[in-house]
C-alpha positions in Angstrom: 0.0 0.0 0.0 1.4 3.3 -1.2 1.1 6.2 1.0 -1.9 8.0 -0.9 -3.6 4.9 -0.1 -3.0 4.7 3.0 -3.9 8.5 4.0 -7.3 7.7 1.8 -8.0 4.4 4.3 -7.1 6.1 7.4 -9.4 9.3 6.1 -12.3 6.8 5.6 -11.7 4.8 8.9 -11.9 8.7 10.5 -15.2 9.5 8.3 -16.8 6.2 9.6 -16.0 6.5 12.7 -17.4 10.3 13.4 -20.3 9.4 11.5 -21.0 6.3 13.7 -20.7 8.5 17.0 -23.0 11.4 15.4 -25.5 8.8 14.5 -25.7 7.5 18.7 -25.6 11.1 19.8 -28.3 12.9 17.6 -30.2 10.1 15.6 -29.4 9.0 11.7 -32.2 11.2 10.7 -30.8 14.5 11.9 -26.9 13.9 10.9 -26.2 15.6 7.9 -23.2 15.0 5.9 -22.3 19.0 6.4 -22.5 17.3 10.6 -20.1 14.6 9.6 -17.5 16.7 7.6 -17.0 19.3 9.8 -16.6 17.2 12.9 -13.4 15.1 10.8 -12.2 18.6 9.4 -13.5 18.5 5.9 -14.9 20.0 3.4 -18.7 18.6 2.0 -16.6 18.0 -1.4 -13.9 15.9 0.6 -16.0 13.8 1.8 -18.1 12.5 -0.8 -15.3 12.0 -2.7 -15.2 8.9 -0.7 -18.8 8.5 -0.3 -21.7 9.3 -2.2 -24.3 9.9 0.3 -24.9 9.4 3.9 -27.0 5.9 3.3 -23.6 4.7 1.3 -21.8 6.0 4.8 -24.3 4.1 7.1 -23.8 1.4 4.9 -20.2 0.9 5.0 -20.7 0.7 9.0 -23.3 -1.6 9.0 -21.1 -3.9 6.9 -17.8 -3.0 8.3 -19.8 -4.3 11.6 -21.1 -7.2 10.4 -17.7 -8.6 9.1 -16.2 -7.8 12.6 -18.8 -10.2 14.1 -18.2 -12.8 11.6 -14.6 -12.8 12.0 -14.9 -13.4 16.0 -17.8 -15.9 15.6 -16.0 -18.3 12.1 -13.2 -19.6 14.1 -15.8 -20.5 17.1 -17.5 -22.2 14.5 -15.2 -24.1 12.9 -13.7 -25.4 15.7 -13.9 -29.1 15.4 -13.6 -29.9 18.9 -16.5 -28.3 21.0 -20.1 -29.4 20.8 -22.5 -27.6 19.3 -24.0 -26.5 22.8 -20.5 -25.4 23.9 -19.6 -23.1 21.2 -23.0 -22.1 21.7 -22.0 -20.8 25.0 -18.9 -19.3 23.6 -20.9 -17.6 21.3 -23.4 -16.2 24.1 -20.9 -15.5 26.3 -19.5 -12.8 23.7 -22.9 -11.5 22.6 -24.7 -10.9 25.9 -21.3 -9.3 27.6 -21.8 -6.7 24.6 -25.5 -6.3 24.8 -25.1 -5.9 28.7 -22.6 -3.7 28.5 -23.9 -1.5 25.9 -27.1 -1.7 27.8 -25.6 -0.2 31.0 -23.7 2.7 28.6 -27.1 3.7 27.5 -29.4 3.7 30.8 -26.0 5.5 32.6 -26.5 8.3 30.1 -30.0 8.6 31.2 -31.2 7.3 27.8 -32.4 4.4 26.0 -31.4 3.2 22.9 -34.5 4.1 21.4 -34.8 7.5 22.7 -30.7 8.3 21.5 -31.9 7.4 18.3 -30.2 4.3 17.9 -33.2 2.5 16.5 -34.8 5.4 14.1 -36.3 3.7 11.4 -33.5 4.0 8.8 -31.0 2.9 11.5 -32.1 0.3 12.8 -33.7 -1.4 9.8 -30.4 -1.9 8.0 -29.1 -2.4 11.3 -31.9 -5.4 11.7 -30.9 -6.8 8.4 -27.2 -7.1 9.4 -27.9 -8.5 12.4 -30.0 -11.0 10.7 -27.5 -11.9 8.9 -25.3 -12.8 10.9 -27.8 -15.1 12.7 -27.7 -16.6 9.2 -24.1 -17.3 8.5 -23.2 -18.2 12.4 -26.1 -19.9 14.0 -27.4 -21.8 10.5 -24.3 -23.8 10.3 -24.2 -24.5 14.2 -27.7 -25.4 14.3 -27.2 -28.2 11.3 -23.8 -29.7 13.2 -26.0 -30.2 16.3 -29.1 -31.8 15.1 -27.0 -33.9 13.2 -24.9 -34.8 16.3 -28.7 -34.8 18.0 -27.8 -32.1 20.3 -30.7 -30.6 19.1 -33.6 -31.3 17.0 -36.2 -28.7 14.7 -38.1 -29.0 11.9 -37.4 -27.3 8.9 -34.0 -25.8 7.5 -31.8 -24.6 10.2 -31.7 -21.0 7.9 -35.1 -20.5 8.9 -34.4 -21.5 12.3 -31.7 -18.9 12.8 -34.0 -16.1 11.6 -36.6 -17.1 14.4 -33.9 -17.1 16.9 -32.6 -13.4 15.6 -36.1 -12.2 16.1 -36.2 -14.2 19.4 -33.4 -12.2 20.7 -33.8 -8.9 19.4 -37.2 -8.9 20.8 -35.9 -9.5 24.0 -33.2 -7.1 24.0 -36.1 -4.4 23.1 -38.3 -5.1 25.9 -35.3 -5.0 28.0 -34.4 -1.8 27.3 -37.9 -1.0 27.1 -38.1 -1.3 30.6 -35.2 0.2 31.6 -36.5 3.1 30.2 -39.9 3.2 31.5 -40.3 6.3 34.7 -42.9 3.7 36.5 -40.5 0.7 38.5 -43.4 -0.6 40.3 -43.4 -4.1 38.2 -39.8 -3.3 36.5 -37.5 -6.3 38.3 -40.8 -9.2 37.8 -41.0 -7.5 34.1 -36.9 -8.4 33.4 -37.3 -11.7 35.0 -40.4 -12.4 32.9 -38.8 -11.4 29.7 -35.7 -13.4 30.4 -37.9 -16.4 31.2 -40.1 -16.4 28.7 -36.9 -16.0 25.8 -35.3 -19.0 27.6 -38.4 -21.0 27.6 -39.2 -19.8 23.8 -36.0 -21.0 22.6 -35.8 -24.7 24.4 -39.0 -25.1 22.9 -37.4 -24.1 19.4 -34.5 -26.6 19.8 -36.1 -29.0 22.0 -33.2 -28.6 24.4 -33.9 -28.5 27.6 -34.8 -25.0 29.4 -32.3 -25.4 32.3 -29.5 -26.1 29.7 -30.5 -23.7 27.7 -30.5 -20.9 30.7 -27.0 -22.1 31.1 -25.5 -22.0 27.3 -27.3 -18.1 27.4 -26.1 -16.9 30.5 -29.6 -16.1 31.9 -28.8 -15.8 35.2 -26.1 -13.5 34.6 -27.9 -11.2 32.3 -30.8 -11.3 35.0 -28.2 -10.1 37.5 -26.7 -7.3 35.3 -30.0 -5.9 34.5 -31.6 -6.0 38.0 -27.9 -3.9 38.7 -28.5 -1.6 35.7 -32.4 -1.0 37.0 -30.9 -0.1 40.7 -28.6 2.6 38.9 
């Protein structure tokens, strides 16, 4: 890599990463690209010399994202040694330490994610569809080695498995943070617990594995702990 190339990577690594922070603080909706190249100390013209819009710049995080998670998850994955439920844990064990710490970020702010306009509806669509696939290309492959081992067992392709377990979680990750943002805590701690319950006992049902093990494999306990810690914040 010659230098100009260099300086042109390292000026799009800076773009990316201002744009991303902008995006958390004020919402996608009200960044402009004016926002985003004054705040890296360029002009409107320098920057979409590297990008043609601000979508194209969402886009490039949202993939730039997606590709990080992939390469942490693959070499779980192929690992030949593990079972599927234990690199199942592995995987959870990265996953919820991120959602619970982002989680705690958010509420110690004094803000949800929704309300920091994390999940506008441009944002958080592409966002969705990312996530989604990820599910895809980590959980689909782990879901066929274990009910061919008979780890587990569902009907169906395992693709269309891994898209019910995405929604799964992402449902439960909203109502979390749903209720850490909600003024009235007169129910808030039974609410957690019910959520957390009800997405363990969803998914042993799904993978007719049983509930205990899976509670285990998706740190329940721990995540019930963290967010009981977060709502006493």
């Amino acid at each position: 890599m010659n230098k100009r190339e260099k300086q042109k990577e390292e000026t799009v690594a800076d773009i990316l990463r201002v744009a991303k922070e902008l995006f958390h603080e004020q919402g996608y909706e009200k960044t402009t690209i004016h926002n985003i190249a004054e705040r890296c100390g360029l002009s409107k013209g320098a920057l979409y010399h590297h990008f043609k819009s601000k979508e194209e710049v969402l886009e490039r995080i949202c993939y730039r994202h997606y590709v990080y998670l992939k390469e942490i998850f693959l070499p779980i994955i192929n690992d030949t040694e593990p079972s599927m439920l234990e690199k199942l844990r592995q995987i959870m064990t990265i996953a919820r330490n991120s959602q619970m710490n982002t989680a705690s970020a958010s509420f110690s702010k004094g803000k949800s994610q929704k309300s920091s306009g994390i999940e506008n509806a441009a944002l958080g669509k592409l966002l969705d569809s990312y996530s989604e696939k990820v599910y895809i290309d980590i959980f689909a492959p782990l879901l066929d080695e274990g009910r061919e081992k008979a780890e587990c067992t569902f009907p169906g392709s395992a693709e269309v498995m891994a898209v019910f377990i995405h929604h799964l979680d992402t449902g439960m990750s909203e109502q979390l943070n749903r209720i850490l943002s909600d003024e009235d805590r007169t129910s808030s701690e039974e609410r957690i617990r019910d959520v957390i319950e009800g997405f363990t006992f969803a998914l042993a049902q799904l993978l007719n594995i049983d509930k205990y093990t899976i509670a285990d494999i998706t740190l329940a306990d721990k995540m019930l702990e963290e967010y009981l810690k977060i709502l006493k914040k």
